[in-house]
C-alpha positions as CSV (number, residue, x, y, z in Angstrom):
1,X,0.4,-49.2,14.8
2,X,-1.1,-48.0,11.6
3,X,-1.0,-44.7,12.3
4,X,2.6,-44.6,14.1
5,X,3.4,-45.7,10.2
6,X,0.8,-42.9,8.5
7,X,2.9,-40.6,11.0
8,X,6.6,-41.7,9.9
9,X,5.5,-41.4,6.8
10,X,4.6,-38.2,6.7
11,X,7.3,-36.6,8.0
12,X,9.5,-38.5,5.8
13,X,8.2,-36.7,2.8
14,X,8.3,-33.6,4.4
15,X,11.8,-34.1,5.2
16,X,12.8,-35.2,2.1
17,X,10.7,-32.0,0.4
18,X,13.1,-29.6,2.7
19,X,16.3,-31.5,1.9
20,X,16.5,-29.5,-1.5
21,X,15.8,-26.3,-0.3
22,X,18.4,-26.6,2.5
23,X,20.9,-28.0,0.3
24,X,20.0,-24.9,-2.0
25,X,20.3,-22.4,0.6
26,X,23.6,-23.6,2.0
27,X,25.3,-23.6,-1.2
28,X,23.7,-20.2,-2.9
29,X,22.3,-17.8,0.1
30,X,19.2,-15.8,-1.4
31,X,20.9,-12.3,-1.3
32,X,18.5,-9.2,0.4
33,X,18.1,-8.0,-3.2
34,X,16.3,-11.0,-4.1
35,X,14.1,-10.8,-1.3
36,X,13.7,-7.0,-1.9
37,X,13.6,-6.1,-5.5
38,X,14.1,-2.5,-6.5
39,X,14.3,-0.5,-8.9
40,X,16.1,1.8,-8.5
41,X,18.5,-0.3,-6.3
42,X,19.3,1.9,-4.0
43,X,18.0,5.0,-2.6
44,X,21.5,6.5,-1.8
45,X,21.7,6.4,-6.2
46,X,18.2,8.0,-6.4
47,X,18.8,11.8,-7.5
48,X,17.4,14.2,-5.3
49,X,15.2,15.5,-8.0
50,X,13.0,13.1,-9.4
51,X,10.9,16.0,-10.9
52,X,8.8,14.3,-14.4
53,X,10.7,10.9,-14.6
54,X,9.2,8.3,-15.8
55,X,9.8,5.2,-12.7
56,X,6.6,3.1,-13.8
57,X,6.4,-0.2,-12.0
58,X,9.1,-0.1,-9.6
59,X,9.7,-1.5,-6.7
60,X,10.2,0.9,-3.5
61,X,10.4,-2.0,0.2
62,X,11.4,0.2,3.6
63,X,12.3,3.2,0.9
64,X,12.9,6.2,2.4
65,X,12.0,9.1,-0.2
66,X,10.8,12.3,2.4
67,X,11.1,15.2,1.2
68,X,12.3,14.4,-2.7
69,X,11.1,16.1,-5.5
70,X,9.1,13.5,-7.6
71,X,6.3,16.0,-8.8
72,X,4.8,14.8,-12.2
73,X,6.8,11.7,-11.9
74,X,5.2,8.6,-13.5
75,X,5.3,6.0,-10.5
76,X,1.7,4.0,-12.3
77,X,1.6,0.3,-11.9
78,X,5.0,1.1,-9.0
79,X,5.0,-0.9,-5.2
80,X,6.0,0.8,-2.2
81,X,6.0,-1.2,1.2
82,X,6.8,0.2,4.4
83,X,8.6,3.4,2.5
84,X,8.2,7.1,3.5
85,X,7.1,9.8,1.5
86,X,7.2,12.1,4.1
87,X,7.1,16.0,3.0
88,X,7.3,14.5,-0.3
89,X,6.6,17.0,-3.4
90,X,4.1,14.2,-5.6
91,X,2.6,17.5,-7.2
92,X,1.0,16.1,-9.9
93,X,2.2,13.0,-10.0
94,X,1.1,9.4,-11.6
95,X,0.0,7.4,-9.1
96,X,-2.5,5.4,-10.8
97,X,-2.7,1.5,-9.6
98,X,-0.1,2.1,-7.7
99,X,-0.1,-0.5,-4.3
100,X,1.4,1.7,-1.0
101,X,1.1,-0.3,1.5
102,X,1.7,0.7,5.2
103,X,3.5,3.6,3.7
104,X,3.5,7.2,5.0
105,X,2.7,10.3,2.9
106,X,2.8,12.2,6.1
107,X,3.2,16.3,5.2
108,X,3.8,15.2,1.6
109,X,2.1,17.4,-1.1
110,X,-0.2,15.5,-3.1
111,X,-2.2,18.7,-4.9
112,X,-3.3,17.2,-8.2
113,X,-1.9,13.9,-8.0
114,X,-3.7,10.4,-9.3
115,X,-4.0,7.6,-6.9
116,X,-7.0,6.7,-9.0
117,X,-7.2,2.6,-8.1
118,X,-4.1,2.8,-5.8
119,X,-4.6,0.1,-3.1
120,X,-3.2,2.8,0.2
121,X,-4.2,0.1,2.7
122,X,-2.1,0.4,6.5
123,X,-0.7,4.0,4.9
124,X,-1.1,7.4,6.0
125,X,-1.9,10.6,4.8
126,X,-1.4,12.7,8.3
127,X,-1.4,17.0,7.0
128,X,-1.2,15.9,3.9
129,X,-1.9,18.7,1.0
130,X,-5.0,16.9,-0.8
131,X,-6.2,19.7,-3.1
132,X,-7.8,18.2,-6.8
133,X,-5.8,14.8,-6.1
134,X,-8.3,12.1,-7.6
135,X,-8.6,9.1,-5.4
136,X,-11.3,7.1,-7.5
137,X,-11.6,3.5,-7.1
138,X,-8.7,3.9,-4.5
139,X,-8.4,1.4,-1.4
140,X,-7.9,3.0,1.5
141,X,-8.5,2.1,5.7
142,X,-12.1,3.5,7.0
143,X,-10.4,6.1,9.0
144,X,-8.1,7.4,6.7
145,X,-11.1,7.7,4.1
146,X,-12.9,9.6,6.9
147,X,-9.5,11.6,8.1
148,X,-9.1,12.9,4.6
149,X,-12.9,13.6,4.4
150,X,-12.6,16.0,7.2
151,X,-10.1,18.0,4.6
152,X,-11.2,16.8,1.1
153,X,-13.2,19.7,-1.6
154,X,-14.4,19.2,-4.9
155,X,-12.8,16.9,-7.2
156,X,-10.8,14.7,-4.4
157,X,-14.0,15.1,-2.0
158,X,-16.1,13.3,-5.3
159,X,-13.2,11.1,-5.8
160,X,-13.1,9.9,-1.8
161,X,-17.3,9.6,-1.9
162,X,-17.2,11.5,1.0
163,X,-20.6,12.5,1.1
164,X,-22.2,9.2,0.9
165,X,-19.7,8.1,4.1
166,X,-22.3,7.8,7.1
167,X,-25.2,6.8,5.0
168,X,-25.1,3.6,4.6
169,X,-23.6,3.4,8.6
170,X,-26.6,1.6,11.1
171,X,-25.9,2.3,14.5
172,X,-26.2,-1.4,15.8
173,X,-29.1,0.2,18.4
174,X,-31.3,0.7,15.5
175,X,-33.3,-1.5,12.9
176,X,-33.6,-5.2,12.5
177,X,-30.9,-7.6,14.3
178,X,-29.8,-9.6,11.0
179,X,-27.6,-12.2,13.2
180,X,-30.4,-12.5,16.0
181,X,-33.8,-11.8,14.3
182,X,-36.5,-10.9,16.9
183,X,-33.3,-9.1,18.9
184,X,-33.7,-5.2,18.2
């Protein structure tokens, strides 16, 4: 019987912690803006050339910005989610600490641009144009590090770490089983 009461009682307080928020949503509905914050607000008001502008942390959710001109834009500190950049000009652009995630930058021409400490997880960089862009301290998926790798020279090879990829890699046949010691 004691915990038939324990029970009621919690889901009264649960119920009476949702009340509010239903009440809340019923009389003001959260608009898609407030769920999605940008800035700009729109990509229809974006200008085709966004060549030098200064759009430093902005927000860019399901964006679609292929084949814009934002070369030497300043996008640092800026959040893209689930937005293209497909065949996107980013020629020298800002992206320092910028987070992209599952974003695509397929085609897009990133020659001399900084995603130095850009979180890139879930995004892609498929023919990409790579040349002196400086990926330091970046976050990126194993295989697009390696993908980019296969393309990377100098400066944006250095920057990706691309020649200390496979040495610290164990092939699980080889040395000591940590998990299961005695177990080669």
């Amino acid at each position: 019987m004691a915990s038939l009461f324990s029970s009621l009682k919690r889901s009264l307080s649960r119920l009476l912690i949702l009340i509010p928020v239903i009440l809340g949503l019923t009389i003001s509905p959260i608009s898609v803006g407030a769920l999605y914050p940008s800035d700009p607000s729109s990509v229809d008001t974006l200008d085709t050339s966004l060549h030098g502008q200064n759009l430093q942390n902005t927000e860019y959710v399901k964006y679609d910005l292929s084949g814009k001109d934002l070369g030497d834009a300043d996008f640092s500190g800026s959040y893209f989610s689930v937005s293209s950049l497909q065949n996107a000009d980013l020629r020298g652009a800002n992206l320092q600490n910028v987070i992209a995630y599952a974003t695509r930058f397929d085609n897009a021409d990133l020659s001399n641009a900084n995603l130095s400490g850009a979180e890139l997880l879930k995004s892609v960089f498929t023919g990409a144009v790579i040349d002196g862009t400086d990926f330091t301290n970046a976050v990126l998926d194993l295989p697009q590090v390696k993908a980019l790798c296969e393309r990377a020279t100098g400066k944006t090879a250095d920057s990706l770490q691309c020649s200390g990829l496979n040495q610290s890699y164990v092939p699980a046949s080889k040395g000591e089983n940590k998990f299961n010691p005695g177990i080669s």
